[in-house]
C-alpha positions in Angstrom: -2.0 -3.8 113.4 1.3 -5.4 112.2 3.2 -7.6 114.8 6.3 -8.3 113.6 8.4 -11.5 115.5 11.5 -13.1 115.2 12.0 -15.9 113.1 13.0 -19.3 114.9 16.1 -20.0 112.9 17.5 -16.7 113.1 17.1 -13.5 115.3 18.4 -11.4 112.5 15.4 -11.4 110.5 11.4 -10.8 111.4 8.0 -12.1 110.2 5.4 -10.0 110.0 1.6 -10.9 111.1 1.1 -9.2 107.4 3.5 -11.8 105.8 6.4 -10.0 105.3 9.8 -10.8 106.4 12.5 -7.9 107.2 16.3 -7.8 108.4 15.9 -7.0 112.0 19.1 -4.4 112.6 17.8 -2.0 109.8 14.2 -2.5 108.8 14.3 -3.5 105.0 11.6 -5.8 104.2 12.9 -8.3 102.1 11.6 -9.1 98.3 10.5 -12.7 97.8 10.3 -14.1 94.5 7.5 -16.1 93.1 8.4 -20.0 92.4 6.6 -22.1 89.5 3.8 -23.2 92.0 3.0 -19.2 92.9 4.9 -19.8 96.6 6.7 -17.0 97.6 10.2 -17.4 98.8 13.1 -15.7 100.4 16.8 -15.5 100.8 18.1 -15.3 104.0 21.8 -15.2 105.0 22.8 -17.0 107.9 26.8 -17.0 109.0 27.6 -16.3 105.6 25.7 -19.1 103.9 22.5 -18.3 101.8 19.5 -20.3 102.7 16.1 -20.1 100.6 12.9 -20.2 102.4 9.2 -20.2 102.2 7.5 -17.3 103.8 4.6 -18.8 105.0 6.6 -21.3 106.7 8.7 -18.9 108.2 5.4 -16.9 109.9 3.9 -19.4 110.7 7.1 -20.9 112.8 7.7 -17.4 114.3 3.8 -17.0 115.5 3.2 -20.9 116.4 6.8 -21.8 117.0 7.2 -25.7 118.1 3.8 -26.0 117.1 4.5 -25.7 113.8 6.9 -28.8 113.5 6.1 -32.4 111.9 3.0 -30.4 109.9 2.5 -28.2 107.0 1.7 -24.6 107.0 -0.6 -23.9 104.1 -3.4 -21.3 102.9 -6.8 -21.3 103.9 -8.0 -19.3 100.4 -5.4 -21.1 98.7 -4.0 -18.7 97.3 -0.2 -19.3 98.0 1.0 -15.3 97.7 -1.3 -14.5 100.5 1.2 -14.5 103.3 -0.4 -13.4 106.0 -1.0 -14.9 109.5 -4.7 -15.2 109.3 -4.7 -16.6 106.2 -2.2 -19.2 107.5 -3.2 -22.5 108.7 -1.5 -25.6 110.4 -2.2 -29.2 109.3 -1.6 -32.3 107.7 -0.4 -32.8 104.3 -3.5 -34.5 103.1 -5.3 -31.2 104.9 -3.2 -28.8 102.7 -4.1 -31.0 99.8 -7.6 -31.3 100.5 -7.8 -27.6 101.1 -5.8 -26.6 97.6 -8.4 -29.2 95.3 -11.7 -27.6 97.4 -10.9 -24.0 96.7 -9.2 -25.0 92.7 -12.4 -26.5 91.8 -15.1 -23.8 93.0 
């Protein structure tokens, strides 16, 4: 089932244990966009200003809050459009790395 949370920066938007992110106030799931490197990423306004953000980082922060900080939030399957909170895991750089060159060479 989907839990949906508020995000840590802001209250006026929610992550999704699906990886999705949505305004709060009227439901509409926001559309990320894919960068060069396959992450997906998107635009939130805060007080008028228009901040871009990565959505694994932003559901992993709204599941794992302070837990989250100083590490890197990266994907188990490595496969960096697949969002969701199970597939998210917390670590080290050198984990993330280690985890992107095991799945890229099987």
């Amino acid at each position: 089932m989907e839990e949906w949370r508020p995000l840590r920066e802001t209250a006026l938007y929610e992550a999704s244990s699906y990886g999705r992110i949505r305004i709060a106030k009227t439901g509409e799931i926001l559309k990320g966009t894919k960068t060069s490197r396959r992450r997906i990423r998107v635009l939130l306004k805060i007080n008028g200003k228009h901040y871009a953000r990565y959505v694994n980082r932003l559901v992993g922060e709204a599941f794992w809050g302070a837990a989250c900080d100083g590490f890197d939030i990266y994907h188990k399957d490595a496969d960096t459009t697949n969002n969701r909170l199970d597939n998210l895991v917390i670590g080290t750089r050198s984990e993330a790395i280690r985890n992107y060159y095991k799945h890229k060479h099987q």
